[in-house]
Legacy VTK file of the C-alpha trace (Angstrom):
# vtk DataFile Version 3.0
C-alpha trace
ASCII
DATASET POLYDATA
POINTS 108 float
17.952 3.964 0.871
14.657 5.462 1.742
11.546 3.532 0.599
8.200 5.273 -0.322
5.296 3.760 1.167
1.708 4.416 -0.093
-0.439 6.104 2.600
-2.900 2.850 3.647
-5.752 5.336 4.204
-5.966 5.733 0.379
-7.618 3.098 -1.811
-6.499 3.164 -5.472
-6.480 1.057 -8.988
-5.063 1.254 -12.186
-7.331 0.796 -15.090
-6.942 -1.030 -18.208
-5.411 2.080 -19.860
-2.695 2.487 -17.854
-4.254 5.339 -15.712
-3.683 4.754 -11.588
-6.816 6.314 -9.980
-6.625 7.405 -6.539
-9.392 7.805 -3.932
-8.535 10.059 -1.543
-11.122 10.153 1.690
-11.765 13.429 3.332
-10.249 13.971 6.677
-12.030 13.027 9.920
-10.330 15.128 12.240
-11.731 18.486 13.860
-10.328 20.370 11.599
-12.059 18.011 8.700
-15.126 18.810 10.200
-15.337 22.506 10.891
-13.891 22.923 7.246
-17.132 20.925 5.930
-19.736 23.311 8.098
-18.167 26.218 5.793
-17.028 24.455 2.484
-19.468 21.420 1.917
-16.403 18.911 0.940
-17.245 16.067 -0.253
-16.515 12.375 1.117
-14.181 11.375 -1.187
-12.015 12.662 -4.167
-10.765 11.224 -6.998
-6.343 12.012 -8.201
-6.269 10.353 -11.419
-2.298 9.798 -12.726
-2.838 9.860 -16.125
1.262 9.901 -16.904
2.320 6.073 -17.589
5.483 6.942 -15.514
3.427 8.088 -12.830
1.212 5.602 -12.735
4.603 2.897 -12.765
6.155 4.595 -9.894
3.259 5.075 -7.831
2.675 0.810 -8.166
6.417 0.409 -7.636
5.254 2.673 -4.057
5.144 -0.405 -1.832
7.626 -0.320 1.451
9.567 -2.790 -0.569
11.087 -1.134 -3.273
13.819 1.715 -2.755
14.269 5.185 -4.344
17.698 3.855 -6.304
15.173 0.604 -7.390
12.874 3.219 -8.898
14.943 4.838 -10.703
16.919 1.154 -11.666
13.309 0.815 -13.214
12.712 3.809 -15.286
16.071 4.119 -16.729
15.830 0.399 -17.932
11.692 0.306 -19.369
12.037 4.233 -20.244
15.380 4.678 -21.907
16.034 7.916 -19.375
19.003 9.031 -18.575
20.029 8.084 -14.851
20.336 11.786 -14.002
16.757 12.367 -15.948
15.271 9.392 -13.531
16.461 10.731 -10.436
14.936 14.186 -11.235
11.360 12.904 -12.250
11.291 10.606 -9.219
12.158 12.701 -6.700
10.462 15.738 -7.703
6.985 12.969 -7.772
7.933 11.626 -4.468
8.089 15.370 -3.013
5.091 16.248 -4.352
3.360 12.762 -3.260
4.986 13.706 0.020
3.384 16.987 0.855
0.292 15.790 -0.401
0.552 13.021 2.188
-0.249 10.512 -0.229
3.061 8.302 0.394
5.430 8.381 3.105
9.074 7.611 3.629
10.508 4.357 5.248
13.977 4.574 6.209
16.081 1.912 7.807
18.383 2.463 10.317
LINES 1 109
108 0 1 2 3 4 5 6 7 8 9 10 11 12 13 14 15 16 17 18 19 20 21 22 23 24 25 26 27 28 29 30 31 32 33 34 35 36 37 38 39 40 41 42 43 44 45 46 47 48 49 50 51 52 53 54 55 56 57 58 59 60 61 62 63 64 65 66 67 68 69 70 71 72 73 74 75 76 77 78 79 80 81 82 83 84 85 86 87 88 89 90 91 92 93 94 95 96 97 98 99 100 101 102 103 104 105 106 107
């Protein structure tokens, strides 16, 4: 019943070939900082999701739309098996997770 939210810090569009391109800004915290005196990061970076499933999940990523209507969605425009949909979206929602990239929503 969870829904994945899309961190709001991150801006994002998907291009005319299907690709979802991420811009991810680099922290501003302390730590941020201190690892720029010894690493030279660079303002921004660029995630591209190049998969067309990937890029479909990550625009179905809006607060309003729930794990189960994710999966509703790839079985149906994908021909996946539910069991095969559940996998590939929550092993993508884990790794969008730790990456802090989206983040969960959970009702009460």
């Amino acid at each position: 019943s969870s829904r994945p939210v899309r961190n709001v810090l991150l801006e994002w569009e998907m291009g005319e070939d299907g690709k979802v391109v991420i811009t991810i800004p680099r922290r501003q915290d302390w730590l941020g900082r201190i690892a720029n005196i010894f690493f030279a990061i660079p303002k921004k970076r660029q995630l591209i999701l190049d998969d067309e499933v990937g890029a479909t999940v990550w625009s179905i990523c809006d607060g309003e739309h729930t794990i189960r209507n994710i999966v509703d969605h790839l079985c149906k425009h994908y021909k996946l098996t539910r069991k095969e949909a559940e996998v590939s979206v929550t092993e993508f929602l884990r790794q969008l997770g730790r990456r802090r990239l989206v983040g969960f929503a959970v009702e009460k």
